[in-house]
C-alpha positions in Angstrom: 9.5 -192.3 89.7 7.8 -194.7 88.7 7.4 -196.0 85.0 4.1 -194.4 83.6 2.5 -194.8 79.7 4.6 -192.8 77.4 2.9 -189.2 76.5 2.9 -188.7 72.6 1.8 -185.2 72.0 2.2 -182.1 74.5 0.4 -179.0 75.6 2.0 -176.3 77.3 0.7 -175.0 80.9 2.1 -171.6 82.2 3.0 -171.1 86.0 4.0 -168.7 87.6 6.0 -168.7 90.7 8.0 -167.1 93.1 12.0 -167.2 91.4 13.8 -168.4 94.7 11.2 -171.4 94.7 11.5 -171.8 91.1 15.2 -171.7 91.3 15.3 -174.3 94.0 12.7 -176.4 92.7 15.3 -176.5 89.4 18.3 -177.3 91.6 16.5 -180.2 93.7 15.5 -181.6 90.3 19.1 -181.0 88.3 20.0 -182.9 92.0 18.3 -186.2 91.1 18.7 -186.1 87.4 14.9 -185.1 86.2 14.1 -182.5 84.2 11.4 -179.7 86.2 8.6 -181.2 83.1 9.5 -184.7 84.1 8.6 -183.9 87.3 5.7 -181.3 87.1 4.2 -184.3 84.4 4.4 -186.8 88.0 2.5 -184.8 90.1 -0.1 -183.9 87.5 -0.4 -188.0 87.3 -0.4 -188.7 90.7 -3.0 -186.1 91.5 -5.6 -187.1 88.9 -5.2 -190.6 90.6 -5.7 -189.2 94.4 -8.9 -187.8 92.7 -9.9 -191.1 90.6 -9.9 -189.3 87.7 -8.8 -191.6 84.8 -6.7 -190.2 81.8 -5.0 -191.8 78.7 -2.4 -190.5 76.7 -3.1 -189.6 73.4 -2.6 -191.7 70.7 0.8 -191.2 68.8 0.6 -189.3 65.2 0.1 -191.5 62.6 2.8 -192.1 60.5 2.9 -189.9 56.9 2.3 -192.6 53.7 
């Protein structure tokens, strides 16, 4: 993968999926050290860019004074 701008704050988005694809799916990505967010976080990036959409991460939370 390729490096990509860091992502400060989350939201979660629920999938479901058949359980034999999501256990493979969890092997492949165990297999080449990535985490199934890492991963599912790439192909959300890749297709907003096939579609030109532009995105930026948020900002970071300030910092409490």
């Amino acid at each position: 993968m390729s490096p990509t701008p860091l992502e400060h704050k989350t939201a979660r988005l629920t999938v479901l999926v058949d359980p034999n694809k999501k256990q493979a799916f969890e092997r492949l990505c165990a297999a080449q050290d990535l985490t199934p967010s890492q991963v599912v976080r790439q192909l959300i990036r890749e297709y907003l860019a096939r579609h030109g959409v532009d995105w930026a991460p948020s900002k970071p939370p300030r910092p409490r004074t």
